[in-house]
NUDO-953425 format. One line per field, with one value per atom (N, C-alpha, C): residue in one letter; x, y, z; atom name. Coordinates in nm, 2 decimals. Atoms other than C-alpha are relative to their C-alpha. Layout:
! NUDO-953425
rest	A|...
X	X|...
Y	Y|...
Z	Z|...
atom	CA|...
***
This chain:
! NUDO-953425
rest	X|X|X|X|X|X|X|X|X|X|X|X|X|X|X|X|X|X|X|X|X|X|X|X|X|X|X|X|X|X|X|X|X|X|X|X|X|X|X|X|X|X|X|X|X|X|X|X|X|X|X|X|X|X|X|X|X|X|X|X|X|X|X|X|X|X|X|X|X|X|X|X|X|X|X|X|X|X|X|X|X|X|X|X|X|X|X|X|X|X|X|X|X|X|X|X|X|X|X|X|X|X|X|X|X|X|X|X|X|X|X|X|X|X|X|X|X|X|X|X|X|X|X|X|X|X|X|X|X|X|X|X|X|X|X|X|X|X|X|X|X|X|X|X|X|X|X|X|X|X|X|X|X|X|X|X|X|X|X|X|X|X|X|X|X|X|X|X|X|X|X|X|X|X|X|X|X|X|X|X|X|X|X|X|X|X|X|X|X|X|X|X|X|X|X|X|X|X|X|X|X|X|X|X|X|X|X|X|X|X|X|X|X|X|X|X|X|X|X|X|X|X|X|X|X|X|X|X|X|X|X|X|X|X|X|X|X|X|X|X|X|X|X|X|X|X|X|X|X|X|X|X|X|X|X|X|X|X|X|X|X|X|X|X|X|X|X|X|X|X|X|X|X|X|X|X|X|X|X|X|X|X|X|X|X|X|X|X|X|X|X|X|X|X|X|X|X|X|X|X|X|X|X|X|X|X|X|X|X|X|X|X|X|X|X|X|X|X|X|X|X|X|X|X|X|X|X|X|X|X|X|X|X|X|X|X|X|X|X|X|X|X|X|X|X|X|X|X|X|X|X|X|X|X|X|X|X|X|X|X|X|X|X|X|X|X|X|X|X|X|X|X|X|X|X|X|X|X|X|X|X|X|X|X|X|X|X|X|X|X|X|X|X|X|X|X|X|X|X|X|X|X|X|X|X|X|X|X|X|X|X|X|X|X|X|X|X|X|X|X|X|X|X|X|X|X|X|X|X|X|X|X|X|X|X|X|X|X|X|X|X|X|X|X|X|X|X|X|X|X|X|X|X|X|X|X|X|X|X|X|X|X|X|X|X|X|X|X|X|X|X|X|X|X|X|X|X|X|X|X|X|X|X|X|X|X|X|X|X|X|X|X|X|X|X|X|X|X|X|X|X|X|X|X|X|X|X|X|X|X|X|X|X|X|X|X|X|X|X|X|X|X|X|X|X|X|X|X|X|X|X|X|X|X|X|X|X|X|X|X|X|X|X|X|X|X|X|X|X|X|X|X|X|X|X|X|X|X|X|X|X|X|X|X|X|X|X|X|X|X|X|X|X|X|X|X|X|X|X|X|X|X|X|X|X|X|X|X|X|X|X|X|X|X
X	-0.01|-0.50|-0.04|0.08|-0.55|-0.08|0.10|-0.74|0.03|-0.04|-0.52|-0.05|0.04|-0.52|-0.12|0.17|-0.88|-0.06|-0.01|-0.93|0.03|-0.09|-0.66|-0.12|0.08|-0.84|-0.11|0.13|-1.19|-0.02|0.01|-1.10|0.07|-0.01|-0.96|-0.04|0.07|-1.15|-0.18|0.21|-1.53|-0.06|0.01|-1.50|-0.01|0.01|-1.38|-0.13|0.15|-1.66|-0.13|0.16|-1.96|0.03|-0.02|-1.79|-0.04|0.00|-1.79|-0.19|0.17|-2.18|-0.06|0.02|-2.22|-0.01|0.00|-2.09|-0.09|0.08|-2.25|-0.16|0.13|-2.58|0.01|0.00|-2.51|0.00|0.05|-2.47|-0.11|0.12|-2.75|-0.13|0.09|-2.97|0.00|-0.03|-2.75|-0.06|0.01|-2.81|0.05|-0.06|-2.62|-0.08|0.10|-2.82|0.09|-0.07|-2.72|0.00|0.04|-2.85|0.16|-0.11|-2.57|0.16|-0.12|-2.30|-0.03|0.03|-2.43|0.06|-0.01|-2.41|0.16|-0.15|-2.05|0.10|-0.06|-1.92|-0.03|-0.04|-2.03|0.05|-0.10|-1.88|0.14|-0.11|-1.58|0.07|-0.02|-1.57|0.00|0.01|-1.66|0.12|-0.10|-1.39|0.11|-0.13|-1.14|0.02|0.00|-1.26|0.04|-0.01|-1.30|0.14|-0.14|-0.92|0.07|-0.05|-0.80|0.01|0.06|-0.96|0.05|-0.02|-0.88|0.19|-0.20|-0.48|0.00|0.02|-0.50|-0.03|0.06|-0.66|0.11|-0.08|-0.44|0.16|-0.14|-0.12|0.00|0.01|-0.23|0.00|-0.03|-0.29|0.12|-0.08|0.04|0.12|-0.07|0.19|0.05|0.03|0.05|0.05|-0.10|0.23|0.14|-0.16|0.56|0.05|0.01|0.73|0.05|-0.01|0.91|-0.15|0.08|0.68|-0.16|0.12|0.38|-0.02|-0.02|0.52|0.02|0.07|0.45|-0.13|0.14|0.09|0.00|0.09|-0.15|-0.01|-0.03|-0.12|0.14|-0.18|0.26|0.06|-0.07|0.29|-0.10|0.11|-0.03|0.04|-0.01|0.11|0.12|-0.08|0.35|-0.07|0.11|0.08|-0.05|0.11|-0.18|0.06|-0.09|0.09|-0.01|-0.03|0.20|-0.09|0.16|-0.17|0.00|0.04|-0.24|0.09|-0.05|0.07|0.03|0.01|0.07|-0.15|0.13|-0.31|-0.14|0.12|-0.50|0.03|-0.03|-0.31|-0.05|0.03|-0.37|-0.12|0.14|-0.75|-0.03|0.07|-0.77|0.03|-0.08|-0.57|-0.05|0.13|-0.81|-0.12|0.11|-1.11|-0.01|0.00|-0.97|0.00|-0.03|-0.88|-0.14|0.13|-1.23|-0.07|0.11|-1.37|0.00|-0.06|-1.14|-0.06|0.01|-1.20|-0.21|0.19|-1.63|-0.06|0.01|-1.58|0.05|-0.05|-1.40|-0.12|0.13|-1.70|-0.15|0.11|-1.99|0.04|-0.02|-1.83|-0.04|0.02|-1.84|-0.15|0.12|-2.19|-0.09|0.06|-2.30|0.02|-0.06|-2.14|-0.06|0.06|-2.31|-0.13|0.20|-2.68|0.01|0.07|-2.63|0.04|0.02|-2.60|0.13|-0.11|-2.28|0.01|-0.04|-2.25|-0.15|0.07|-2.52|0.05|-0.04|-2.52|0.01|-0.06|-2.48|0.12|-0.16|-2.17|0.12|-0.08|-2.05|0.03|-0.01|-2.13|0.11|-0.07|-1.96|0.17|-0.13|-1.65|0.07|-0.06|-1.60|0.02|-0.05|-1.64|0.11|-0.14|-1.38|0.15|-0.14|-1.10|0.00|-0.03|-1.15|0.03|-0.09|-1.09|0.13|-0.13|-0.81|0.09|-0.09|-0.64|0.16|-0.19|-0.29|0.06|0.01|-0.12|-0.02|0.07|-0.25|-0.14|0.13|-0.55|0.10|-0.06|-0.30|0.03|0.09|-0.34|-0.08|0.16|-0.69|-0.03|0.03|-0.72|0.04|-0.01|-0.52|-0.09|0.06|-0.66|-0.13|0.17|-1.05|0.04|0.00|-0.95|0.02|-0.04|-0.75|-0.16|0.08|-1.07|-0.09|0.07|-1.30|0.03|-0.07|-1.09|-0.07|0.04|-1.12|-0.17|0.18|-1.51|-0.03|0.03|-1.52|0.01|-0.07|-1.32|-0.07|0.09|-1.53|-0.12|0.12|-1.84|-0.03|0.01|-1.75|0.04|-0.02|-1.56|-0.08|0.03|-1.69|-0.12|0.14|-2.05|-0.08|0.09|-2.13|-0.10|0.07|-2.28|0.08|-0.05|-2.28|-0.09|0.05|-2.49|0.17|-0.08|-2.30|0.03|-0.07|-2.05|-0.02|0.03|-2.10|0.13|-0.16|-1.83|-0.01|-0.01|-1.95|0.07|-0.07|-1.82|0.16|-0.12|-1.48|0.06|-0.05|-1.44|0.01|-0.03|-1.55|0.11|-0.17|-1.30|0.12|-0.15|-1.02|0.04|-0.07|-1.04|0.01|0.06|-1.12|0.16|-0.09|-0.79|0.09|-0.11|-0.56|0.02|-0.03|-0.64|0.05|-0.05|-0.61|0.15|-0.12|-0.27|0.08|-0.10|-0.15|0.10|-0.11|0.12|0.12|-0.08|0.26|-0.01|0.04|0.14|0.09|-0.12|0.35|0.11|-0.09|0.65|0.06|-0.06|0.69|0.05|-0.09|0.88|0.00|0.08|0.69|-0.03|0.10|0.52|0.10|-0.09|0.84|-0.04|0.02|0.82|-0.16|0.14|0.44|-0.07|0.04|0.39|0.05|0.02|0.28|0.10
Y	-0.13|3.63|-0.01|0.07|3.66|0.14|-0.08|3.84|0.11|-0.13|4.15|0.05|-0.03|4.17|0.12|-0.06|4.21|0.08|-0.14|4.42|0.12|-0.15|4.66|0.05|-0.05|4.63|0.04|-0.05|4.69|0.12|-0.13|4.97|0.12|-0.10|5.16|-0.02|-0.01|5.06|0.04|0.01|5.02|0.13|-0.14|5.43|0.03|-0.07|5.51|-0.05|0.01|5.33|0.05|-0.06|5.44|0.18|-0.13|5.83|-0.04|0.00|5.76|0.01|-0.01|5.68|0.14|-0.10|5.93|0.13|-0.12|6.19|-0.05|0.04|5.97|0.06|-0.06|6.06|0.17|-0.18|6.43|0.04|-0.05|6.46|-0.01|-0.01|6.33|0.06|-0.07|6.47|0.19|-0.20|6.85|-0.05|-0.03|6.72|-0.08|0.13|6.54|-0.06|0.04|6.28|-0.02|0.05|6.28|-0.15|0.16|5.91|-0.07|0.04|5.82|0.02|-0.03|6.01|-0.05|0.01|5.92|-0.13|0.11|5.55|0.00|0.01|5.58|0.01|-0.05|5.76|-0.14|0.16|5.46|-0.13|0.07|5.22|0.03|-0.07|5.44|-0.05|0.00|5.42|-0.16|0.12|5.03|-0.07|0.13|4.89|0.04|-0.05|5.11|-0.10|0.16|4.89|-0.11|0.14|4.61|-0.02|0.04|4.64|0.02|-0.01|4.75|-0.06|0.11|4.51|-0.11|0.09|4.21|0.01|0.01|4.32|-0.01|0.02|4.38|-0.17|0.15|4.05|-0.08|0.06|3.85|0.01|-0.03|4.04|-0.02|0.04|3.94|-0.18|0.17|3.56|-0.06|0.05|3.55|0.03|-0.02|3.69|-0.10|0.05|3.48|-0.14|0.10|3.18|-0.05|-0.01|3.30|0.00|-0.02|3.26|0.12|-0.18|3.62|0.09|-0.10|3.81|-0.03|0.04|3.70|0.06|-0.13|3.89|0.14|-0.09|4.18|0.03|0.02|4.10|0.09|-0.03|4.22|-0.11|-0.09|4.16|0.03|-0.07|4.18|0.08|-0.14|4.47|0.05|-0.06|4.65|0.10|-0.11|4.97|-0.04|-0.03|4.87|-0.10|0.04|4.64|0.07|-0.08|4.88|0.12|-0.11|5.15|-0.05|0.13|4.84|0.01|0.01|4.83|0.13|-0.08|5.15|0.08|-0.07|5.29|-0.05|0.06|5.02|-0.05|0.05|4.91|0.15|-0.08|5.23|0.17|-0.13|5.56|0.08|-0.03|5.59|0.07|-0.06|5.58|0.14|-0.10|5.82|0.12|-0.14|6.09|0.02|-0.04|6.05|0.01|-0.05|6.04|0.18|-0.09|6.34|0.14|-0.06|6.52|0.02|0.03|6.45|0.10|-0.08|6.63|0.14|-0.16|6.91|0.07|-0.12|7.03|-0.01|0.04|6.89|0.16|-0.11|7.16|0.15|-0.11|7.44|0.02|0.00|7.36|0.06|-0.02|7.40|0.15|-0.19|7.76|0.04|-0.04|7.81|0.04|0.05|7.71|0.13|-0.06|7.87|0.16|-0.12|8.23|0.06|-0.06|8.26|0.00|-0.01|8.17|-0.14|0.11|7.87|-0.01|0.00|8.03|-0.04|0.07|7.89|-0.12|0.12|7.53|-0.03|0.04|7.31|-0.09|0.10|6.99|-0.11|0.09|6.79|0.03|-0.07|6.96|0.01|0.00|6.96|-0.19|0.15|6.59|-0.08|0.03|6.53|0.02|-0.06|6.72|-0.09|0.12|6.47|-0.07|0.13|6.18|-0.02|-0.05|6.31|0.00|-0.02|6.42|-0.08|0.10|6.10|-0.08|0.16|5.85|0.03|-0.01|6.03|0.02|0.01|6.07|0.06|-0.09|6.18|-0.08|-0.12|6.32|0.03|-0.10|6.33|0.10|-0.11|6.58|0.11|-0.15|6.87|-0.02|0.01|6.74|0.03|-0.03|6.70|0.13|-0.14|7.05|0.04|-0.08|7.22|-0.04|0.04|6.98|0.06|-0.02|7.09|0.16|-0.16|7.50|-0.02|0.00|7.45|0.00|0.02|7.33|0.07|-0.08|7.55|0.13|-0.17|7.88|-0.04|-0.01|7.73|0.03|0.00|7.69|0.13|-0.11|8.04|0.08|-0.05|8.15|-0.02|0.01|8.00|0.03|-0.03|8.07|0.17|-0.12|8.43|0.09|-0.06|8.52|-0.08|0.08|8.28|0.00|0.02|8.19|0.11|-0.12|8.53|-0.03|0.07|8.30|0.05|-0.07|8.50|-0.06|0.07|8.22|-0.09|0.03|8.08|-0.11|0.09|7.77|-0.15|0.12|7.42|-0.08|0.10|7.23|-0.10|0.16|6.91|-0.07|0.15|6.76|0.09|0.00|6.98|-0.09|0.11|6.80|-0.14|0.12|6.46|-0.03|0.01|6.51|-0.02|-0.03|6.62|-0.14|0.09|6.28|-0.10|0.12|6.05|0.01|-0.03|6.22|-0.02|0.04|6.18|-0.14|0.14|5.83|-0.08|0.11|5.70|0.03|-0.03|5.88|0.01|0.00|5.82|-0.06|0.05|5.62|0.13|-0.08|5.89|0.13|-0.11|6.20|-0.03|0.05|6.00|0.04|0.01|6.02|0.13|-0.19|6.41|0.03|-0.04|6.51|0.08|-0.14|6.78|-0.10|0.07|6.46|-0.07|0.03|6.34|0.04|-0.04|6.56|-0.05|0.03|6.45|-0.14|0.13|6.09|-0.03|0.06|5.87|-0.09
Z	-0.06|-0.88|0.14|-0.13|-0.51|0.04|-0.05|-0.29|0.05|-0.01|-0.21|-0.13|0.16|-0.61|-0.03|0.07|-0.68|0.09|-0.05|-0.42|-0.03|0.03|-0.51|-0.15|0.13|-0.85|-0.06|-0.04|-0.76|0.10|-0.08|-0.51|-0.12|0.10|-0.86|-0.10|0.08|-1.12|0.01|-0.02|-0.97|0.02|-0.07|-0.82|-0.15|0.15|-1.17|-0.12|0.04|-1.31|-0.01|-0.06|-1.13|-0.02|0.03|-1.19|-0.15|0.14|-1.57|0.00|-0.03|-1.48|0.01|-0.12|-1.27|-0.14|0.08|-1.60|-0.08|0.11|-1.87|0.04|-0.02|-1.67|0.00|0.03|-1.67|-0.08|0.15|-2.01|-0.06|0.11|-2.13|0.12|-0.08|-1.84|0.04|-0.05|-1.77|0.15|-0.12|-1.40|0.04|-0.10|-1.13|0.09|-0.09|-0.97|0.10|-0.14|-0.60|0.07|0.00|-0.58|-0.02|0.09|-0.80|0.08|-0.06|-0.63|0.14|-0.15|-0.27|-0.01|0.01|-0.38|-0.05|0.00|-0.48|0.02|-0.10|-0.26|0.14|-0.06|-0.01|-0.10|0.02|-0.24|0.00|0.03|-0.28|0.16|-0.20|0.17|-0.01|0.00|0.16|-0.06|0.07|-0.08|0.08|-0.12|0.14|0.11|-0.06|0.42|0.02|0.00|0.31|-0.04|-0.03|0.19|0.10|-0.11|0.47|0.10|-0.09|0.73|-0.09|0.04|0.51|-0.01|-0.02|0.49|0.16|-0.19|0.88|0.01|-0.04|0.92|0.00|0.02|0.72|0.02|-0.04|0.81|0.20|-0.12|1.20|0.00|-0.02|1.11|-0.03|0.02|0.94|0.12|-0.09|1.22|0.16|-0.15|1.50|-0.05|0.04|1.31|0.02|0.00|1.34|0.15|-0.11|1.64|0.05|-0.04|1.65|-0.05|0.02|1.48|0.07|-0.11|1.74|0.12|-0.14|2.02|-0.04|0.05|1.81|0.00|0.00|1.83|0.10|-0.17|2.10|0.04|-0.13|2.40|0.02|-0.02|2.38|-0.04|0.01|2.17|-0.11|0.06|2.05|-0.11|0.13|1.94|-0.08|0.15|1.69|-0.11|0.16|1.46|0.00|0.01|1.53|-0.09|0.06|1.42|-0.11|0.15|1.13|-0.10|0.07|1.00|-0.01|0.06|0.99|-0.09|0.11|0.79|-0.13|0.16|0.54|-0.01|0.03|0.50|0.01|-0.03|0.60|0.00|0.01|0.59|-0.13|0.16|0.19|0.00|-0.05|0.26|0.06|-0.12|0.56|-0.09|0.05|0.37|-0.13|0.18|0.04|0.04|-0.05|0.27|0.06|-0.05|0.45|-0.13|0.14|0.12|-0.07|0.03|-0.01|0.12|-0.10|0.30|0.02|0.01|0.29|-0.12|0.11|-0.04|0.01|-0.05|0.03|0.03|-0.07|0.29|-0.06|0.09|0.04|-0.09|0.10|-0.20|0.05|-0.07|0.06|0.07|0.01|0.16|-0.05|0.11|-0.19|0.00|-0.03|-0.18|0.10|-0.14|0.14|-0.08|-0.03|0.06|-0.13|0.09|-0.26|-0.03|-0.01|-0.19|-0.10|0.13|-0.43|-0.16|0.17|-0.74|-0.11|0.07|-0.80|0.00|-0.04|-0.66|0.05|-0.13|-0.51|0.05|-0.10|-0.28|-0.10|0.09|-0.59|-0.07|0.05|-0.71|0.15|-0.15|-0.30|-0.02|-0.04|-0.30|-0.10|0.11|-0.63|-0.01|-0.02|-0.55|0.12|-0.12|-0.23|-0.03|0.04|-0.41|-0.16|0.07|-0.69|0.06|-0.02|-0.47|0.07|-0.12|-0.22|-0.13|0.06|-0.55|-0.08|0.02|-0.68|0.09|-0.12|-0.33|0.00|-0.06|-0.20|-0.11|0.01|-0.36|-0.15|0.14|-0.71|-0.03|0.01|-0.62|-0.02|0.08|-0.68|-0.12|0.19|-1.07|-0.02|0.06|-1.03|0.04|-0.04|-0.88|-0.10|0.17|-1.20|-0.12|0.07|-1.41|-0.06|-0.01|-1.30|-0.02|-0.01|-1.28|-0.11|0.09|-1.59|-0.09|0.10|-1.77|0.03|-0.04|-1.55|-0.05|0.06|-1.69|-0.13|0.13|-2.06|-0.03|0.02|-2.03|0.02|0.00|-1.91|-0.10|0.12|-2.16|-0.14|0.14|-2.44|0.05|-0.02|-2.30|-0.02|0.05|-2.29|-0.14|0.12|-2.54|-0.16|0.09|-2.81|0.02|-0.04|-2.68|0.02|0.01|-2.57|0.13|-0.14|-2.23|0.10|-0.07|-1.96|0.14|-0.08|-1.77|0.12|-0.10|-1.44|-0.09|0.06|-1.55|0.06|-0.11|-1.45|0.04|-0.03|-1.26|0.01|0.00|-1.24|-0.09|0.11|-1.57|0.02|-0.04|-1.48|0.10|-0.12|-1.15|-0.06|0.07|-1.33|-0.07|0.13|-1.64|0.06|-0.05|-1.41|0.06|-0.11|-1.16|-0.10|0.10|-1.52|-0.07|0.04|-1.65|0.13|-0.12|-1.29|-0.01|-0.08|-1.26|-0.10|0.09|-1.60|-0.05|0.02|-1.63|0.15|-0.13|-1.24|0.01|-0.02|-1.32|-0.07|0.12|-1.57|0.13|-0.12|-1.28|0.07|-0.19|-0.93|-0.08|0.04|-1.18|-0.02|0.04|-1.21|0.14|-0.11|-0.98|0.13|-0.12|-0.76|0.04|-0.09|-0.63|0.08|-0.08|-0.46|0.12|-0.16|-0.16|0.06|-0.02|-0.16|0.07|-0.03|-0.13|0.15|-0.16|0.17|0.02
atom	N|CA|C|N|CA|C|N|CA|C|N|CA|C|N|CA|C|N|CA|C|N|CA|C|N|CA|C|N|CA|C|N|CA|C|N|CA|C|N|CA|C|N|CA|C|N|CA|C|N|CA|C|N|CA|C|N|CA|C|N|CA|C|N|CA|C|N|CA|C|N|CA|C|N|CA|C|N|CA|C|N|CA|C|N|CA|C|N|CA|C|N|CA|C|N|CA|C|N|CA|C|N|CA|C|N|CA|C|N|CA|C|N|CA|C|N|CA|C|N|CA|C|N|CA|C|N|CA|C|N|CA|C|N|CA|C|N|CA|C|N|CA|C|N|CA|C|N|CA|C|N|CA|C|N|CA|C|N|CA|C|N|CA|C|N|CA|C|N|CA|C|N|CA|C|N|CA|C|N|CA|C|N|CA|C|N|CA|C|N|CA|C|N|CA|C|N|CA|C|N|CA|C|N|CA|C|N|CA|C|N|CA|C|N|CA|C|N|CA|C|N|CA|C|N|CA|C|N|CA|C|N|CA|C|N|CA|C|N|CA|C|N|CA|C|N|CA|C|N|CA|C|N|CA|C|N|CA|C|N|CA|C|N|CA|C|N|CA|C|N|CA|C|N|CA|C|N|CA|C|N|CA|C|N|CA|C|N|CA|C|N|CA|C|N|CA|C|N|CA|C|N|CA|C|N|CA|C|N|CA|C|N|CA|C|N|CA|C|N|CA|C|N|CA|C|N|CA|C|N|CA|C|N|CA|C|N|CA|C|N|CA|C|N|CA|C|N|CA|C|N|CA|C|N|CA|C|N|CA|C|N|CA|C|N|CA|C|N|CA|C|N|CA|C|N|CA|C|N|CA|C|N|CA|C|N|CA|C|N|CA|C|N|CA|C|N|CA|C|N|CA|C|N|CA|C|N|CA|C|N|CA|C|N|CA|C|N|CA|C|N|CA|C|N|CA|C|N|CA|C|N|CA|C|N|CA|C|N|CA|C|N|CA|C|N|CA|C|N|CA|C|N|CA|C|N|CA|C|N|CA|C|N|CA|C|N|CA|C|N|CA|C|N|CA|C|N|CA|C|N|CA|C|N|CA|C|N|CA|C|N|CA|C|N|CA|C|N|CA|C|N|CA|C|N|CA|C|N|CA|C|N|CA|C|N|CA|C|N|CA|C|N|CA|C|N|CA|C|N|CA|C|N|CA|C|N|CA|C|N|CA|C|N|CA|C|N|CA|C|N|CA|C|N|CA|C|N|CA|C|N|CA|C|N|CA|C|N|CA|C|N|CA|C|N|CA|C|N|CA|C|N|CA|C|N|CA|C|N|CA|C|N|CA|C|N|CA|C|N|CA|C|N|CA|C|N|CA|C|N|CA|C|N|CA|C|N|CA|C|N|CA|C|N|CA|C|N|CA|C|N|CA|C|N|CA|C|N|CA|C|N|CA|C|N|CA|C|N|CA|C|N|CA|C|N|CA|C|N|CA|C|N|CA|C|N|CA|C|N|CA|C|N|CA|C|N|CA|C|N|CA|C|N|CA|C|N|CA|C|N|CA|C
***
């Protein structure tokens, strides 16, 4: 296997891992350690990186071989690798980092506008590092996914439970990105994600 490979394969399994952690400790605790999410959220940013920089790299050495594709390079022609590199090696990322920040920032409104009593900065923090590992464009899954299961929980809590205590989103958020990713090949294939993809 080579070294794009295991990359590719450590930038979606190792995120999904440390999330599984991440729930397994909330279950048996009822609290999200921000430790946990802080730390996987920089691995989450790191493996991006490091793939991205390592395709750049080696899509620049193979270049500087060739004798056409070398006057592509810099200094002879900057913006179209730099363009090259960033919409095959780095676009994916930016738009799952961005996505991640967006809804971050949807959550910490949430947050802010209620004094707290709905969301805290572990449920903000959690929500970033969810919608940045399921990325473009299967977060509009994981968004139905998380409400879908966020409605049901209400729904049993009220009607059934008779709990009229606030709802917790953490293990919705969790469930929803644990369910996107392990079914993203079966998700890209519906059809609404046509017009979506990078």
């Amino acid at each position: 296997m080579n070294i794009p490979a295991i990359l590719n394969l450590l930038s979606f399994y190792l995120p999904l891992l440390w999330l599984f952690i991440i729930l397994a400790n909330y279950f048996k605790t009822h609290e999200l350690n921000f430790k946990l999410i802080k730390y996987g959220i920089f691995v989450a940013i790191a493996l991006f990186a490091i793939t991205g920089a390592y395709s750049t790299i080696a899509t620049y050495n193979a270049w500087k071989l060739d004798p056409f594709s070398r006057y592509l390079l810099p200094p002879h022609n900057p913006a179209y690798f730099y363009g090259y590199a960033y919409f095959n090696f780095w676009r994916e990322a930016v738009v799952s980092f961005l996505a991640g920040a967006v809804w971050a920032g949807f959550l910490f409104l949430v947050k802010k506008y209620s004094g707290g009593r709905i969301l805290d900065k572990n449920d903000v923090a959690l929500g970033f590092f969810t919608a940045m590992i399921v990325g473009w464009p299967k977060i509009f899954a994981y968004f139905a996914i998380a409400f879908g299961l966020l409605i049901l929980k209400g729904i049993i809590n009220a009607v059934v439970l008779k709990d009229k205590n606030n709802i917790a989103i953490a293990s919705s958020l969790a469930l929803s990105a644990l369910v996107v990713a392990g079914f993203s090949n079966f998700i890209m294939k519906l059809s609404f994600f046509d017009n979506w993809k990078l």
